[in-house]
Every structure is written in structure tokens, then in C-alpha cells.
N, C-alpha and C positions, 0 to 999 in steps of 0.2 A: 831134546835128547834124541840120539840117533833110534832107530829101532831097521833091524833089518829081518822082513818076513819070510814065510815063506810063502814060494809062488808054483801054483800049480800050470801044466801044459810044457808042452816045449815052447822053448824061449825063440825070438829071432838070433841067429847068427852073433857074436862080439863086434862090435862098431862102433865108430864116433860118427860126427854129421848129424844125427836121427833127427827130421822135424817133428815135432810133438803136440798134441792141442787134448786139452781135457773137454769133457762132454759132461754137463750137469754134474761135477765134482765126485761122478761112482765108474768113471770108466776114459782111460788115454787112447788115443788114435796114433799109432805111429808109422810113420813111412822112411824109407829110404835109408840113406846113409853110408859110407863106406868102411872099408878096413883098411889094415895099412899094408897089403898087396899090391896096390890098391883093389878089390872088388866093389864094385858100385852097384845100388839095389835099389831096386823098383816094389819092394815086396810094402803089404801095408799088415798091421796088426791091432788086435784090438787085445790091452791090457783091462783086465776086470777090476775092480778094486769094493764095489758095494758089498757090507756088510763083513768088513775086514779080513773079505776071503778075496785076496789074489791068484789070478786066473789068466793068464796068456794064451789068444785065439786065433788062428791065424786064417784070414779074409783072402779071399778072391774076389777081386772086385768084375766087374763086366764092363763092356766099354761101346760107348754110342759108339756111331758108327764113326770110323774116320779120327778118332781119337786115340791119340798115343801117349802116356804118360812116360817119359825115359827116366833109366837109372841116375840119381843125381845125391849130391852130401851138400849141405849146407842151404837147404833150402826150408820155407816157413809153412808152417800149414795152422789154418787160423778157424776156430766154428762161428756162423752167425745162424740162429737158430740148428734148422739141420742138414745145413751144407757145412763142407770143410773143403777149406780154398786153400791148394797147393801154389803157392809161388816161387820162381825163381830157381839158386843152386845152382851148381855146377856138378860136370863129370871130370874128374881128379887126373884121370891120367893125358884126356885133349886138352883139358883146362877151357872146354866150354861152358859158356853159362850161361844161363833159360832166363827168360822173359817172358814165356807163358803162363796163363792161372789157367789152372784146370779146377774143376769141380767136383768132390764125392758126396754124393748122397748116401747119408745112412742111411736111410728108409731101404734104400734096395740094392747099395753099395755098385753103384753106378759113374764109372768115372765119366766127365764130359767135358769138352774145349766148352769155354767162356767168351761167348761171342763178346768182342770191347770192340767200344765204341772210342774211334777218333787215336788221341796220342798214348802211348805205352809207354810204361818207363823202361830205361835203361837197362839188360839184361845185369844182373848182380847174384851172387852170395852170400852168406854172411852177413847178412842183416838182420832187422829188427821189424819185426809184424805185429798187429793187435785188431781188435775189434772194437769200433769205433762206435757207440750209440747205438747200436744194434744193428747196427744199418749199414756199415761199411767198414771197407779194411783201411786198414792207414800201413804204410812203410818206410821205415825209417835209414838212411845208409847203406854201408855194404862194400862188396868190391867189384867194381864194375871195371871193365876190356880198359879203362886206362887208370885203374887204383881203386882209391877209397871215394866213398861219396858222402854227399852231407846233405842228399834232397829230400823231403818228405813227398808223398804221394797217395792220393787217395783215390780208394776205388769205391763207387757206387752201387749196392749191389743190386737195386732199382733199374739204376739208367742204366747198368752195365758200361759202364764209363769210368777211365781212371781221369784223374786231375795234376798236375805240377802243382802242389799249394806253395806258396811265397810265404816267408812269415817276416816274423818283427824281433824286435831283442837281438840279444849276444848268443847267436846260433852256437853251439860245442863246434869242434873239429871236426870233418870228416872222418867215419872210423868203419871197422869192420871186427864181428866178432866179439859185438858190445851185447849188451843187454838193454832190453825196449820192453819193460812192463807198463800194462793200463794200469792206473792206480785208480781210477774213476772210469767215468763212460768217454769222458773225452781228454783223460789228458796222459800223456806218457813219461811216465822216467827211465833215461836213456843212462846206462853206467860203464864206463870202462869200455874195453876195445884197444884196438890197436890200430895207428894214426898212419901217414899216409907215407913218413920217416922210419916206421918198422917201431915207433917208439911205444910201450904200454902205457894206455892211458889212463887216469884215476879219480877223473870227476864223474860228476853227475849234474843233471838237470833236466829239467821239466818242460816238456812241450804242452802249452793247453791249446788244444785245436779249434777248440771253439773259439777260439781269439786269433787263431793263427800264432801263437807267440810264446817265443824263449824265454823263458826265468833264468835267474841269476846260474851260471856254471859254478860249480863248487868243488874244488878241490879235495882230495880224501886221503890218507895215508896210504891206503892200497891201491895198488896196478893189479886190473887184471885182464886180462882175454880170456874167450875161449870159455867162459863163464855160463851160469846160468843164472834168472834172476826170476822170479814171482810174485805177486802181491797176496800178502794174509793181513787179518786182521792186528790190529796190536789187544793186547790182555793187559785186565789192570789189576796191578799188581795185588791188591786187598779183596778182591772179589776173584779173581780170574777168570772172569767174563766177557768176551771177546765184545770191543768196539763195533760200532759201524763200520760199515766200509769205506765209506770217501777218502780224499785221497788225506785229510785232516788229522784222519787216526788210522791209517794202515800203516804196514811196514813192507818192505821189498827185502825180503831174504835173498845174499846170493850165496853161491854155492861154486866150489871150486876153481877150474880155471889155470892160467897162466900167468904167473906174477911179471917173468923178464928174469928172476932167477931160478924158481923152481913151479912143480909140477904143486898145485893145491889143494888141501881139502877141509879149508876151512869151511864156518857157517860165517857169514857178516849180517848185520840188518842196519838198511837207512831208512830212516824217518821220512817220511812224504812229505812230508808239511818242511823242516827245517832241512833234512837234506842230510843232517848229522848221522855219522858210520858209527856200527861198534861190531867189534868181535865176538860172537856170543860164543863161539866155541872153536876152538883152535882145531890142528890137523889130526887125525892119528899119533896115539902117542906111546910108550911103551908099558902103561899100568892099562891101556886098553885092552880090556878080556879080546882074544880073538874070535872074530862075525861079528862084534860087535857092531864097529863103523867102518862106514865105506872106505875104499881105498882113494888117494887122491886120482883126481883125472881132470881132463879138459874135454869140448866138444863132445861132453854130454849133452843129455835131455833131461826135462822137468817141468811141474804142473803141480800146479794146487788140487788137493784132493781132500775130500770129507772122511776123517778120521775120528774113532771112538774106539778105545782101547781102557776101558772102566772108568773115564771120565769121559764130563758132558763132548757132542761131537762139537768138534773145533776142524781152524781147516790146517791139512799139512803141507809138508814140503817133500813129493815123492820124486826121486831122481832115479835112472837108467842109462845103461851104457856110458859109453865114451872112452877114452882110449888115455895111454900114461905111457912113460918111457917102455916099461916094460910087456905092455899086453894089449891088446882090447880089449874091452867089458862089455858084458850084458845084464850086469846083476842090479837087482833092486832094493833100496834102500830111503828110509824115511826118517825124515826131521819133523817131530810132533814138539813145536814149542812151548817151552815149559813157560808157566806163569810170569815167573819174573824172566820175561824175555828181555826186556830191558837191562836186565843187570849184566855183566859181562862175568862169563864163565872161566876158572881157569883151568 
């Protein structure tokens, strides 16, 4: 069910673009992002969320020496321990776009270039980032100075080294604008996006990286771009007791997005294990009380967060900003799944 809080502080500015990264499931890191002006922004914030009081902070970070982070939308920011690794994006109105990783330290919010070793990948946006075994980032596509891409690439954060990985199987399409959830420590489900023909895409499949290798592409009734997607536990239905985590018994909720005819704001959840869609709850509808649910949008943000609201803490699905025909957004809103997640909502 939706639930929309309230949030204390002032908020960042209305925007799509924002890369987003949770921190121990009680607090969102977020940077950047633009409007439809375009304004483009360099600003970083920290949303509160432990103990089911929402709190918007807003951070100045300091910067080694020689370091410049620029204004950028569609760029990743990913935590391994307690750094958070800024990659990539573009500025909207030159249509450049970064191939630098910068580093912020929360300890003392410390921006700093990432000395890398050897080959970089290709400057891109709209891509797909995650954290890989603790240890490293992985990234997935995007749109890179001649279209969509379909490479993976891993960065080291040891050897300070990225890698070209090669893998095996029936790779998806090139896409951009998809979603790249970890569903485990090494493996990723990539969803939807949009192909290299302008077309919206609607499968899904699995990258396990520790194999280097593609699982079956599976087709889905829904196109989306522009989307967001997160790994939560799945609940069974007789207990309502959240599973393990692996990727055997989780679910990837997505959220919103670009169908190819309209602006969305459904909830969907695929299975990890099979790959199988369902709709748990449809868009905004007219017997919806108003505040209740969010309004639809696309090139939002979103993160799993530890939520308790008189039942036991489960994890949810809190989403921010993003932009729709009509407006830009900065409002905050939460999908706390109900037990029978599985069942399809009408």
C-alpha cells in the first residue's frame, strides 16, 4: 500500500535525473539531477528516514584539492561500505557526458577524483550501477556519444581499476534508462529501457557475474523507461514473514516510468528466480482519497528502506522526485508491501 509521509526540512528544488543510493536502510544520499529549464545541479542531500521520522539535510561537501564534481542528470551513485561512488551523466543542455568516478566520504563528506588505473569505460548516462560483493561496482549500459550500449564493466575498489568483463549467454539489447537491480551479492536484473531504435523495451534478465553470464531474456507485458526498480524481500503469504534475501526468494518492485504511451504510476513485482511480472497495484485512480498516492512520473529516484509503521520492520519501497507532463516533483512517497504481495491488486 502507498503511504505518503510527512517530511521535515526544506526539500531539494523539483527535478528528474537524481542519482540516489541508501545507506544502512535509515538514510538516502542524493545528488544532482535537472529540471525541465533545463537547470542542472551539483547539490548533494541527505534524506533521514530512521525511526519513521523523515528529515531533509542539506550537505556541503568539501573537496580535495583539484577536484571538481559538475552539474550532471542521469548519473549513478552507488555505497561500498562508506564511500559513495558518483559515476557518469550528462549536462542536458551541451549534451555532455562524464566518465569520471568521484568519491564521497561520509565520514567527513569529502568529495575526491578516483585515481583508475589503466582503461575507463566509455563516458555514458542512463545507466545501471550496483555493488558488487562488497568490493566493487559493476555497470551496466546507457547512452554513450554514439547511442545505447550493452557493456558491463567493473570497477575495483582495491586495485582502483575498472575491467571490460566479456560474458557468455543471450546478452539483452543495448538499452538506456532501464533498471539494474543486485538481487544477490553478484547478480543483477536488468528491466526495460529503451533500445537503440527509440523502441520501449519489456524484458528482463539476469546477469550472474560471478559466472560472467546471461540468463534466459524474458519477455513481459510491460514497456517501460525511465523507471525505477529495487530489490525487497518477498512475504509469505500465511505468516507474513519476510524471506531471505537471495536472489531465490526476493522480488524487484518497479515503479513508474514510460510505457511508449503514457506517463506511469504503477507498482509491478518480478520474481527473481522465474522472471515472472504481476501488477500489484495499478496507477492513480478516481476512488483514491487525495495525498494519498503518488502522482505518475518518470526519471524519478528510489531505494529500499527499513520501515515500521505498527507492524513488524520490513523493507520498503521509498521513491522521490521525478518529473511528468505536467510538473517536476520533489515529493515523498512509500510502497510498504502488503503480505499478499503476490496477489494482484485491483
Amino acid at each position: 500500500m502507498w503511504f505518503i509521509p510527512e517530511v521535515t526540512g526544506v526539500s531539494p528544488s523539483p527535478r528528474g535525473g537524481i542519482a540516489c543510493t541508501a545507506i544502512n536502510s535509515t538514510k538516502l544520499i542524493v545528488f544532482g539531477g535537472s529540471d525541465r529549464e533545463p537547470s542542472t545541479y551539483d547539490d548533494v542531500w541527505v534524506l533521514e528516514t530512521a525511526g519513521q521520522r523523515l528529515e531533509w539535510i542539506r550537505v556541503t561537501p568539501s573537496f580535495h584539492q583539484g577536484c571538481k564534481v559538475y552539474p550532471r542528470s542521469g548519473a549513478t551513485l552507488t555505497a561500498i561500505h562508506d564511500k559513495i561512488f558518483l559515476y557518469g551523466g550528462q549536462e542536458p543542455l551541451s549534451e555532455q557526458r562524464f566518465s569520471d568516478l568521484k568519491c564521497l566520504d561520509i565520514n567527513t563528506w569529502t568529495w575526491s577524483d578516483v585515481q583508475v588505473q589503466g582503461t575507463v569505460p566509455p563516458a555514458r548516462h542512463s545507466h545501471a550501477a550496483g555493488c558488487l560483493a562488497q568490493q566493487c561496482l559493476v555497470i551496466y549500459g546507457g547512452s554513450g556519444e554514439q547511442g545505447t550500449l550493452s557493456d558491463v564493466w567493473i570497477f575495483n575498489v582495491e586495485q582502483s581499476a575498472w575491467s571490460h568483463a566479456s560474458s557468455s549467454g543471450a546478452a539483452p539489447l543495448g538499452r538506456e534508462m532501464h533498471s539494474g537491480c543486485m538481487i544477490n551479492e553478484t547478480s543483477m536484473l536488468v528491466y526495460g529501457g529503451r533500445g537503440a531504435d527509440g523502441k520501449i523495451l519489456c524484458d528482463a534478465a539476469v546477469l550472474d557475474v560471478s559466472k560472467m553470464k546471461w540468463g534466459d531474456v524474458e519477455p513481459t507485458p510491460f514497456s517501460r523507461c525511465a523507471h525505477t526498480g529495487i530489490t525487497v524481500p518477498s512475504y509469505t503469504v500465511d505468516s507474513g514473514e519476510a524471506s531471505t534475501s537471495d536472489a531465490a526468494t526476493s522480488s524487484v518492485l518497479i515503479y513508474g516510468g514510460f510505457s511508449g504511451d503514457a506517463v506511469e504510476g504503477d507498482v509491478l513485482r518480478i520474481d527473481c528466480k522465474t522472471l515472472e511480472i504481476e501488477q500489484v497495484r495499478r496507477g492513480p485512480r478516481e476512488s483514491d482519497m487525495p495525498g494519498t498516492v503518488p502522482q505518475p512520473r518518470f526519471a524519478h529516484a528510489a531505494a529500499s528502506i527499513s520501515w515500521s509503521s505498527g507492524t513488524p520492520t520490513q523493507q520498503a519501497m521509498i521513491i522521490l522526485g521525478g518529473v511528468n507532463p505536467n510538473e517536476d516533483l520533489m515529493d515523498v512517497a512509500l510502497w510498504v508491501p502488503d503480505r499478499e504481495i503476490s496477489t494482484i491488486i485491483e
